[in-house]
C-alpha positions, 0 to 999 in steps of 0.5 A: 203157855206159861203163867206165873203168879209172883207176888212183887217179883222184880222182873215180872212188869206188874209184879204179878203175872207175866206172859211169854207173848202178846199171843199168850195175852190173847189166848188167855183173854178168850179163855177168861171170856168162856171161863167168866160166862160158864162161872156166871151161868153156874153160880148166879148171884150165890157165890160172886167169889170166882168171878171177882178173881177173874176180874182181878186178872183182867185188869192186870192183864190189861196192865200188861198189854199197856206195858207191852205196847209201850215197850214196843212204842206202839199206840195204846189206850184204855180201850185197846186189846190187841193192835192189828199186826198182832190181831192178823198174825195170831188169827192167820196162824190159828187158821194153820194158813199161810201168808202165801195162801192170803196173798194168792186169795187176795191176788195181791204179791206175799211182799204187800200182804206183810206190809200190811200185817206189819202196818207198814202200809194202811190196808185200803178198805175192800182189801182190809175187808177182803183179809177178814173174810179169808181168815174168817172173822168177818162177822165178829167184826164190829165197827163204830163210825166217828162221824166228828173226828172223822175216824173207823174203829174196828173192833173184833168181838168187844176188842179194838184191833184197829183205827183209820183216821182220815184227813178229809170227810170225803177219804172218810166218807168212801171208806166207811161206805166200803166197810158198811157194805161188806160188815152186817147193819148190826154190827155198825154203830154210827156216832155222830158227835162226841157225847163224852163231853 
């Protein structure tokens, strides 16, 4: 992983730190997440000092991953971490598994499971589930149902990595009864109205 601080670079995007990849963007946000927790356990309220440096880092790492997406003219916003192709790439290879081997679990062809990696194609709901459970991660999934929009947001830990937005309520409808059956009642968060009015 290479990480260089530069103060005002020209070819640095922010001007302060630059990642070789979106992956190394992922890595280091995990590493900062641990690092931030031991440092808040460690030093309570006596020395704040490290932990406002690493708060320093992630705004300018969320810096860089609007200017990643926006080079890559992906979506993006305030409380997007990580898109879902870039989400099951970098989980399915710190898996060490293949696409093959997904595809073969899911018995779906190699040919379809990249579509959907590559977001070429929307997942249906039980598939989507399905990828979850083989690379592991289900129970980290978080979700919020927007009842009003009427949208399913999936979140891994407290990152947004994907959301289906649908036409109809009744599409809706039978989509977040599939997810709400496979992801744990706690990790569900209903939203009925907008409440940032």
């Amino acid at each position: 992983m290479k990480l260089f601080i530069n103060q005002g670079g020209p070819d640095t995007g922010s001007g302060k730190i630059r990642f070789t990849n979106i992956h190394e963007l992922i890595l280091i946000e995990e590493a900062l997440k641990y690092y931030k927790e031991g440092l808040t356990n460690k030093y309570a309220e006596k020395n704040m000092k490290p932990i406002k440096k690493i708060g320093e880092l992630e705004k300018l790492i969320i810096e860089l991953q609007i200017e990643n997406a926006e080079k890559l003219g992906k979506k993006y916003d305030s409380s997007l971490g990580v898109n879902l192709n870039q989400f099951l790439i970098t989980r399915r290879h710190k898996s060490r598994i293949l696409m093959k081997e997904i595809a073969d679990k899911l018995k779906i062809s190699p040919s379809y499971y990249n579509d959907i990696e590559k977001e070429n194609i929307e997942a249906p709901a039980d598939i989507l589930m399905r990828i979850f459970e083989v690379l592991n991660v289900l129970d980290s999934i978080n979700i919020k149902l927007y009842q009003y929009i009427p949208t399913v947001v999936f979140f891994y830990k407290d990152v947004k990595i994907h959301e289906v937005y649908f036409e109809t309520k009744g599409k809706y409808i039978d989509y977040a009864d599939v997810v709400s059956k496979k992801v744990s009642p706690e990790n569900i968060e209903v939203i009925e109205k907008n409440i940032e009015l």
